[in-house]
N, C-alpha and C positions, 0 to 999 in steps of 0.2 A: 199600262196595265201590268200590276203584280203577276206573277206565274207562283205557284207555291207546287213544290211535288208532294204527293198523298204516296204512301204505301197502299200497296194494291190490296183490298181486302181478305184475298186469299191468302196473301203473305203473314198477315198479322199473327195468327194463332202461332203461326213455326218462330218468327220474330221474338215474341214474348217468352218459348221455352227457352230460346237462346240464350235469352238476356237471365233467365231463373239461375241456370250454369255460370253464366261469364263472370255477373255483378259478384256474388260470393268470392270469386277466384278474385277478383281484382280490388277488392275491398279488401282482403287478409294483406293484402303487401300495407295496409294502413293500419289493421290492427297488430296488438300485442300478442305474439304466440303462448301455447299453455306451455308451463314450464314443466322440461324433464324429469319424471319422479327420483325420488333421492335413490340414491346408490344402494345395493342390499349388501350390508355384510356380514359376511360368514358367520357363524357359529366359533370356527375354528381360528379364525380372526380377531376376533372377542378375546376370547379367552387368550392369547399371545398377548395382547394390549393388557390385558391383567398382572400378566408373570412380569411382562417388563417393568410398570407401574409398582408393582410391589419391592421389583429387585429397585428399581432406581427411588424407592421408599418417597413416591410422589403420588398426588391424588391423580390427577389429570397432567398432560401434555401442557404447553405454556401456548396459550391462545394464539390461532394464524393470524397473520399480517390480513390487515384489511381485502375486502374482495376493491377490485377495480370496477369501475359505474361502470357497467353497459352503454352501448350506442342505443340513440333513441329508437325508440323502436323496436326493440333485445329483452331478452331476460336470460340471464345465467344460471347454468344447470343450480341448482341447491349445493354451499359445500359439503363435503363426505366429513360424514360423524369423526369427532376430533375423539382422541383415546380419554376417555374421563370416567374414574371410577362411581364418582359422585349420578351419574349419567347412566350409567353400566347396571347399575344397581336396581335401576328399574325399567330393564329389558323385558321384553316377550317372552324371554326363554328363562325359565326357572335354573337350568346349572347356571347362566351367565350369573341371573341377581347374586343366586348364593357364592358363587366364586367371587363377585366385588365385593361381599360382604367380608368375606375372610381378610378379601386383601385391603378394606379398608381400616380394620381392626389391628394389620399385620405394620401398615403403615405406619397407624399411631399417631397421627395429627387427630386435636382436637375438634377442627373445623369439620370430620367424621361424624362425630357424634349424631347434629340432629338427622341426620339421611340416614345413620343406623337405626335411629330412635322411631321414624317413622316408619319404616322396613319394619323393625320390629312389632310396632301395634296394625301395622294393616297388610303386608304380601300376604296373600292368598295360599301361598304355597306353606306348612309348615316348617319343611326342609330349610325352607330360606330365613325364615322368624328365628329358626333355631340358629343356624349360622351369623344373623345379626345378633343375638343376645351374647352367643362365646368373643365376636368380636369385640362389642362394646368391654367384655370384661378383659379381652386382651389391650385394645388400647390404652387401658389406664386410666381414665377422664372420667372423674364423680360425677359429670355432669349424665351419666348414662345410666345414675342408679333409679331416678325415678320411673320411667318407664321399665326397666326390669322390676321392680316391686310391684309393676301392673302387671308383669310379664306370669307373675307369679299365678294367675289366674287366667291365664291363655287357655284356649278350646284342645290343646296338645300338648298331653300329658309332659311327652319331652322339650319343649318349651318352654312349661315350667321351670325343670329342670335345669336347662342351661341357664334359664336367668338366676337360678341361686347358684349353680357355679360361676356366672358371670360376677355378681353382686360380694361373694369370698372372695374374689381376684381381689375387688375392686375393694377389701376391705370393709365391704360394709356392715359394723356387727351391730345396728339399729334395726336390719333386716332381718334377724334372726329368727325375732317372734315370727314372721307372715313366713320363712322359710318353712318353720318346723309345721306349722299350719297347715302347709303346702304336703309334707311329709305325712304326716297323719293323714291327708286325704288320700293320698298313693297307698299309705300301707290298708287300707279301707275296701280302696276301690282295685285292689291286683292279687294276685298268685302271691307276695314276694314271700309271704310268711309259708310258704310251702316250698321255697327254693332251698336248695342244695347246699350247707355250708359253705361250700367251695366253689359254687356255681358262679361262671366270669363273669366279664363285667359287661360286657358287651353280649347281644343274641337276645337280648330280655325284651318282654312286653314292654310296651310304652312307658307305661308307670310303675313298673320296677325301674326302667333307668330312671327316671325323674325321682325314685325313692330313695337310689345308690347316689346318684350326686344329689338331692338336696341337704341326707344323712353326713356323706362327706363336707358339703357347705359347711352344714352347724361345726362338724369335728374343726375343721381348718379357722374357724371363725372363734374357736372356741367355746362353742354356747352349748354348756352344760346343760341349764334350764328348758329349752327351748326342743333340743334334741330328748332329751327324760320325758317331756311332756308327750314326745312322739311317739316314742319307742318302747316304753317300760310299762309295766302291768301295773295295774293297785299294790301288788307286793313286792314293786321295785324289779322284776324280772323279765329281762328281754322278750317281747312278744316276735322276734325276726330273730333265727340264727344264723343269718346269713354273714360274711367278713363284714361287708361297710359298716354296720352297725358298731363293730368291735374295734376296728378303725378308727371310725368318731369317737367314738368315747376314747380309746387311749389318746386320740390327737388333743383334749379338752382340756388332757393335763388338771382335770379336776378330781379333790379327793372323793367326792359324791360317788366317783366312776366306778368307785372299789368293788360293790358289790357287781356289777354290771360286767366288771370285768372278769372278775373270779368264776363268776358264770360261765363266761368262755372259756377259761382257761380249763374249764374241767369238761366242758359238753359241747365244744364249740367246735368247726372242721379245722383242716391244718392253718388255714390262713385264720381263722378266727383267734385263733390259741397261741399262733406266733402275736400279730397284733395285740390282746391281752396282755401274751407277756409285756411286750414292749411299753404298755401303760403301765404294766405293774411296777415294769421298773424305775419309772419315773416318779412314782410316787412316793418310794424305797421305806417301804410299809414291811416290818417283818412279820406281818399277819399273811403277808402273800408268800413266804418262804416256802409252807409245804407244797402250793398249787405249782411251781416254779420246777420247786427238787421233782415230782411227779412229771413234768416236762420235759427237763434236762433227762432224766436216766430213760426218757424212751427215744436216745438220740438214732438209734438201729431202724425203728419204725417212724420214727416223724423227724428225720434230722433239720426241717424246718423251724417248725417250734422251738425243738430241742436247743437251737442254735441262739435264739431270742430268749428262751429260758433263760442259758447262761450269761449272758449279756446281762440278764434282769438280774441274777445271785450276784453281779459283782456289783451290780448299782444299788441293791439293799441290804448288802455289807453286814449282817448279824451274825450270829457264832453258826447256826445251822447255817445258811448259809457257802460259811468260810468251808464247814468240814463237808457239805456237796462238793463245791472245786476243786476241793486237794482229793478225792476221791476220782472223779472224772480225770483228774491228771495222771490218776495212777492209772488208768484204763487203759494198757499197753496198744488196742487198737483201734483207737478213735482215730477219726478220721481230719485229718491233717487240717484243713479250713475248720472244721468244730475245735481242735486241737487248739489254735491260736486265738479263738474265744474263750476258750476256758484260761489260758494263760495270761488275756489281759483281762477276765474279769477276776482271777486270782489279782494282779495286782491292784484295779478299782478298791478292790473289798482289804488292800492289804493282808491276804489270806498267808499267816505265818505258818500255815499249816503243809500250806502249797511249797513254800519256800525250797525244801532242800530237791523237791520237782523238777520247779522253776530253773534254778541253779544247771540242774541234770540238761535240760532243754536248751542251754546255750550252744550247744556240742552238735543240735539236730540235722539233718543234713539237708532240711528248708529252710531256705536264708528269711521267709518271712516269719517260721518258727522263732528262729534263732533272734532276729529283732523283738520279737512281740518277750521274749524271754529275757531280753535286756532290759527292757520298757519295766515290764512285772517288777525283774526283783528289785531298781532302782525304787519302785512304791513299796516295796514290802520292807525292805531292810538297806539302806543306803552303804553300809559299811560292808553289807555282804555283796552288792556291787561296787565295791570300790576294789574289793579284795581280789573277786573273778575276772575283773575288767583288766588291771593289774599282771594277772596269768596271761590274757589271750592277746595273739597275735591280730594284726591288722585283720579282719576278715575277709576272705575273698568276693563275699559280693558287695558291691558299693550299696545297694540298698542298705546294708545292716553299717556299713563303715556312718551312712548318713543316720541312720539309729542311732548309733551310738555319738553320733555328734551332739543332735539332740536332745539326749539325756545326759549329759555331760553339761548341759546349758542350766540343768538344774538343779546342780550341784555346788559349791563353794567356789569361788574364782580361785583362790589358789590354788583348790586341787585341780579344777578343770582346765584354766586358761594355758596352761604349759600343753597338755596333752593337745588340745584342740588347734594349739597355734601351728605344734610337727601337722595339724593334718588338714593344712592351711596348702601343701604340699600334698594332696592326693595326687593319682596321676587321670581320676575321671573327676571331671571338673563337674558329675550332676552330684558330687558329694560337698563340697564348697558352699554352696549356700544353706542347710544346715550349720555348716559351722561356722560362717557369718552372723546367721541368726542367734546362733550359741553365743557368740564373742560379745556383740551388740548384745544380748539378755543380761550379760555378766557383768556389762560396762568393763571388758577389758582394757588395759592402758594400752595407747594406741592407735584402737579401735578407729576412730575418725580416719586418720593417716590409713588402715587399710581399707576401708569401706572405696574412700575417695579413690584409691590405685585400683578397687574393683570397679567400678566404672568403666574402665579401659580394656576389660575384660573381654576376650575374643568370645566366650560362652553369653550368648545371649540372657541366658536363666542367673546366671554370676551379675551379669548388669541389673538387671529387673529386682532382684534380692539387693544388691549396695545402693539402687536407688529407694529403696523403701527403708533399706534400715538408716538410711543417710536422711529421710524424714522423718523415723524415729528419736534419732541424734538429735535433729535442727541445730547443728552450729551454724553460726551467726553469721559464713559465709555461704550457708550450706542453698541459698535460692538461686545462686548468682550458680553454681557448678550444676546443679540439675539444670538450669537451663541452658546452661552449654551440652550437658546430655543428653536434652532431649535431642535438640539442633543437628547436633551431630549422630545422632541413630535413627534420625531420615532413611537412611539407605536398607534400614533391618526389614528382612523381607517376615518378622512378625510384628506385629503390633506391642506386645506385652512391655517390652522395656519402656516404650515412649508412653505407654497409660502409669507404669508406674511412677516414672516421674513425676507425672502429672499429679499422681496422687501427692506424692510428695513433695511437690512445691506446694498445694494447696496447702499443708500446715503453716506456709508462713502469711497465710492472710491475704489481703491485698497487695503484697510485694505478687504476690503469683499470677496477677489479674493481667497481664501484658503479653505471657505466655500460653496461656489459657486460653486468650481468645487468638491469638498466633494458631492455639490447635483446631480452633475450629475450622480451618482451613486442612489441616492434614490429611493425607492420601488417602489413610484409611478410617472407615464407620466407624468401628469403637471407639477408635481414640477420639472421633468428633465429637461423638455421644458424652464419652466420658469428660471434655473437654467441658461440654454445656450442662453435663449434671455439678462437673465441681463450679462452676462456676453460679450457678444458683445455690449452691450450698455456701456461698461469699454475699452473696444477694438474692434472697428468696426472691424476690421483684423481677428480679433479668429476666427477660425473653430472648435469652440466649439458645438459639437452635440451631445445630448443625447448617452447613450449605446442605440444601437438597435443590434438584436430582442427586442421587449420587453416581458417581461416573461408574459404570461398569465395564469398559473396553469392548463391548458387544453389539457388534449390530444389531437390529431392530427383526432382521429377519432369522437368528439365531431362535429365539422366543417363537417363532413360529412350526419347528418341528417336531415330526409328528408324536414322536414317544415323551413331549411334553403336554399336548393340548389333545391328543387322539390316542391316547395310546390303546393297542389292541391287545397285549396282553403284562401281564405281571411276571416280570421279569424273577428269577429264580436265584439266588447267590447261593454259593455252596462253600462254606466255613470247612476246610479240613486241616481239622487240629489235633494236635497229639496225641487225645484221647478220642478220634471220631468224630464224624464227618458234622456237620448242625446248615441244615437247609433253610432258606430265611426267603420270603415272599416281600418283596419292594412293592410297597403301596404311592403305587405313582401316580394312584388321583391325589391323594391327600397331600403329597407331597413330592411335586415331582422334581423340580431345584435337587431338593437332598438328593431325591434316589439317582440322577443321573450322576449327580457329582460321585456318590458313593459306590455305583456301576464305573466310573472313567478311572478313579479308584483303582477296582477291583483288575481293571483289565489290563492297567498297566504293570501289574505286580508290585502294586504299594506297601501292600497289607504280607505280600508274603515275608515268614520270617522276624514278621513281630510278635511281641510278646505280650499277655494277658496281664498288664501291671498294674492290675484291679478288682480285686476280687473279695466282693463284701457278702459272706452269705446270706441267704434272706432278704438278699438286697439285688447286686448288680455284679455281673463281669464287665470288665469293660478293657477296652485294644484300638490299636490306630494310632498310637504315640509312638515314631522310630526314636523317640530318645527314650524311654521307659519312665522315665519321671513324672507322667500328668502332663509337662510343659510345650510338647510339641504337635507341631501339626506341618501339615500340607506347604506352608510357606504364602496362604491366601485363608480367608474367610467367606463364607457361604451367610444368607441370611437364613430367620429362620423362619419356618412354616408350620407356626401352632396351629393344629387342628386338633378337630373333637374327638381323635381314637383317644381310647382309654388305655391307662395302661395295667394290664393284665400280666400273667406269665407267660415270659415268652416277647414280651414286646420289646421294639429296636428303637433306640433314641441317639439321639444328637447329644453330646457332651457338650459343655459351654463352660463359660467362665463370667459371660454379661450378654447381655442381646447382641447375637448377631455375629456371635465368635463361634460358630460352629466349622468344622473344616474336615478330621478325618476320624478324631475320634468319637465312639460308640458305645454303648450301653446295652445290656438284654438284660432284663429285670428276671431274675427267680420267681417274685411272687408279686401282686398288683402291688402299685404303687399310686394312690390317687394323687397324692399331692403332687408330684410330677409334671401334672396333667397343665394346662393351658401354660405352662412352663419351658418346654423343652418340647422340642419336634419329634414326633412318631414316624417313621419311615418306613418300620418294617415291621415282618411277625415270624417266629420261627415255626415252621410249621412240620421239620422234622426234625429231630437229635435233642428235644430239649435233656431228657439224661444225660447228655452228652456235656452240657451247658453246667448241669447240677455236679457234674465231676473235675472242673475245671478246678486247677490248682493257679495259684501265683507264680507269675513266669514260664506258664504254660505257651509254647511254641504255637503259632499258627504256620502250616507248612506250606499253605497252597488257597487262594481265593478263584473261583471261578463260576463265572455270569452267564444263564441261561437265558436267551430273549425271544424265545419264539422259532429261532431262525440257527444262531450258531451258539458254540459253547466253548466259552474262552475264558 
């Protein structure tokens, strides 16, 4: 007989909750777990993956090594978001997209394009549409005009906008018509024809900026037609008296411009009527003579204009004219930068009237007088500088010895090559490559034999000059010795000599092509860039590009601090220079690379003690070179950081020489300057001493730099 046991009937209901509990628990050790949600990162994480990315001129990180298979049964948390701008671009958080966007543009690979292109017709956000269209036109790549030509008709006004400053970057003057199209609907639909002559560039309604840069587009593009269509009445007369107007039109270099211009020049505000001039003289129409002389003699009240007027009398060169300039030079107290305007547009114009002036001005006790008055009378009368040149002593400041090199280079070889060879022998060697260049212009005898010895040349700027004019020369040995120069100035802690080379072996054709791509391995960016641009100029075909990453000696957690990705406030520089103190605001969103580099700068006492060896009125001062010559910097380069500030009066820029050679020298514009713009890095604004700025002479001392950050003041 079977026995079988029964659960006891009372037991059963407690049995079966038992089993509701246990079965689940013992049934998961056979199922697959849910897998971990992904990683959250930062905001402030983001943004460091961008600065790196951009500094290391790379889209994305280089893909992780495979995951490892889980054990049966496993699943592995998800990997953590790899750094990729391509990726980045279309975050949750509107500053991240628009910060990829900049720095995809700032990169410069083609591969960019379509992820800007579609940024550009669908984010959500304006801010970021607008920062894909300026990138697309900084990267370079036609392939990004069509979508800004749709860009043209975005929901946001400045949208537009940027895609016609995008589409000028990028050259495109098929664009012109749907630009001014663009322009006429701004000037339509905004205030701009009720703005303030001189009213900046920045601070405006939506579609006054979309109306300042589309106006500018046409001017940089050249589009006469396009921009008239926009801007001018039935009877040919500015409907906007605002600067960009006046701007574009002198930028068109078209004779149409004349009336349009004269217009300003007579009723336009100070930037209107500097701009003007500056067309008129282009044009060198002596129908513009009186609206000019009317300019020039109110240099007391508008020494802006005034400065651009005469610039314009010596480029339209008529008898009125000439007897403006010899007038203004009799003006015992003009002001010393107007002064050396009027003395080289006395020599432009050959102003015989200026002449015995001129001659007087050699004596000045401003060495950039006293140049600008060597230059003159050399145009005015050769004999009568050959006379006075003959009387004077070596001059004591090397700027004017290098003057006078230079204008010696344009004179007869046998008057000049004797004098210029004793001063082959200066004792500052940033006078020597002027007279190399003199020597080489003259085809002195010789000349090869000393070019080749400067090579050897402990002055870096001495090398850089005998390897350019030793590609001038091209003797037939001349490939074989820049490539040993290059080789050998490996060790130079600038770049400049080893790109000249380059330049200069590239005249000899395919002998150069060995070297060339030798560079594209070199330590430093420029020279690789430069290396891959000559080397497509040998073969437009080559897909010659740089090694990228590029190495920045920086760890990855550098990029991560705060006053690059969080900064709390806008750090304060204090410029005090000979004439008064000039306070300058570091815009360290837009560019924060520069501003620290230019704060590390500041704090180490770089800047103190140099000298203003720049100064264009109307235009820029500029400082930061311890050799005074243009040629010097830091002993590194900085990348750069094109963003959308404009540049107005008063703005701080980065000096260059080619992409990516910024370091320590600076720029502060007198008065806007559009064409600047997606060109050269904005860093800063002066926000006190601009007088101070407009008083600056050549070789004005700076005595002291010091950096306000919130916290200390050093």
């Amino acid at each position: 007989m079977t026995c079988h046991l029964r659960t006891p009937a009372c037991l059963r209901p407690a049995l079966a909750a038992r089993l509701v509990v246990v079965l689940p628990a013992l049934l998961a050790g056979c199922a697959t777990a849910a897998p971990p949600p992904a990683p959250v990162i930062a905001m402030e994480q983001k943004l460091s993956w961008i600065l790196r990315l951009e500094d290391q001129r790379a889209l994305r990180d280089p893909a992780p090594a495979p995951a490892i298979a889980p054990r049966r049964g496993r699943t592995l948390p998800p990997p953590p978001p790899s750094p990729d701008l391509l990726a980045l671009v279309r975050d949750d958080l509107a500053r991240v997209r628009r910060s990829a966007a900049l720095a995809i543009g700032r990169v410069g690979l083609p591969e960019g394009v379509p992820v800007l292109s579609a940024t550009l017709e669908s984010d959500p956000d304006p801010a970021v549409r607008q920062a894909a269209a300026f990138a697309l036109g900084v990267l370079g790549d036609a392939g990004g005009a069509t979508p800004l030509r749709r860009a043209l008709d975005d929901p946001d006004p400045r949208v537009q906008g940027r895609a016609a400053e995008a589409l000028s970057l990028l050259g495109q003057a098929d664009a012109a018509v749907d630009i001014g199209r663009m322009v006429a609907r701004q000037l339509e639909s905004s205030n701009v024809a009720a703005l303030e002559p001189d009213a900046p560039p920045e601070g405006q309604e939506p579609a006054a900026d979309a109306f300042r840069l589309g106006v500018v587009a046409l001017g940089c593009l050249k589009a006469y037609e396009p921009l008239a269509a926009a801007v001018l009445d039935p009877g040919g007369k500015p409907r906007v008296g605002w600067w960009p107007v006046a701007f574009a039109f002198q930028r068109t270099g078209d004779r149409r411009a004349l009336p349009a211009l004269l217009a300003f020049a007579r009723a336009g505000g100070s930037f209107g009527r500097s701009f003007a001039a500056r067309g008129l003289g282009s044009l060198k129409d002596p129908a513009a003579s009186p609206a000019l002389t009317a300019m020039a003699d109110l240099w007391r009240d508008d020494p802006r204009a005034a400065v651009s007027a005469i610039r314009a009398l010596g480029q339209v060169g008529d008898p009125s004219a000439r007897e403006t300039l010899a007038r203004l030079l009799s003006t015992r107290d003009l002001d010393p930068v107007a002064l050396v305007e009027a003395i080289a547009a006395a020599g432009a114009a050959r102003a015989r009237e200026a002449q015995e002036r001129v001659q007087d001005l050699t004596g000045h006790p401003s060495p950039a007088v006293r140049a600008a008055a060597l230059r003159a009378l050399r145009e005015i009368d050769e004999e009568s500088f050959t006379i006075v040149l003959s009387g004077l002593d070596a001059d004591r400041h090397w700027s004017v010895r290098a003057a006078t090199a230079t204008v010696l280079g344009t004179l007869a070889a046998d008057r000049a090559v004797p004098r210029l060879t004793a001063m082959l022998a200066d004792p500052d060697a940033r006078v020597a490559p002027a007279v190399l260049r003199a020597l080489v212009q003259l085809r002195a005898p010789g000349i090869e034999a000393r070019v080749t010895e400067a090579l050897g040349h402990q002055d870096v700027v001495v090398r850089m000059t005998a390897a350019a004019a030793l590609g001038e020369l091209k003797p037939a040995s001349g490939d074989g010795r820049l490539a040993e120069a290059y080789r050998s100035w490996a060790g130079d802690d600038t770049y400049i000599a080893r790109t000249a080379a380059l330049e200069a072996l590239a005249k000899y054709g395919e002998r150069a092509r060995a070297v060339l791509e030798e560079a594209l391995a070199d330590r430093e960016w420029p020279v690789r860039l430069k290396a891959a641009a000559l080397l497509r100029s040998l073969d437009p075909a080559a897909a010659a590009v740089p090694a990228r990453p590029v190495p920045t000696g920086r760890p990855d957690s550098w990029y991560e601090a705060p006053e690059l990705v969080s900064p709390s406030v806008s750090p304060q520089v204090y410029l005090e220079t000979a004439r008064g103190v000039v306070q300058l605001e570091l815009l360290v969103v837009d560019a924060p690379m520069t501003c620290a580099n230019f704060a590390a700068l500041a704090r180490r006492g770089y800047f103190n003690g140099l000298l203003f060896h720049r100064v264009v009125p109307d235009f820029v001062v500029q400082d930061g070179d311890p050799r005074g010559d243009g040629e010097g910097g830091p002993g590194y380069t900085i990348r750069d950081e094109l963003n959308e500030r404009a540049y107005g009066r008063g703005t701080v820029g980065m000096a260059l020489d080619g992409p990516d050679t910024g370091g320590s020298q600076y720029f502060i514009t007198h008065s806007p300057q559009p064409h600047l713009e997606g060109r050269y890095t904005v860093f800063a604004r002066v926000v006190a001493g601009m007088e101070v700025v407009d008083r600056l002479q050549p070789w004005d001392e700076i005595v002291r730099v010091r950096v306000w950050d919130g916290q200390t003041f050093e």
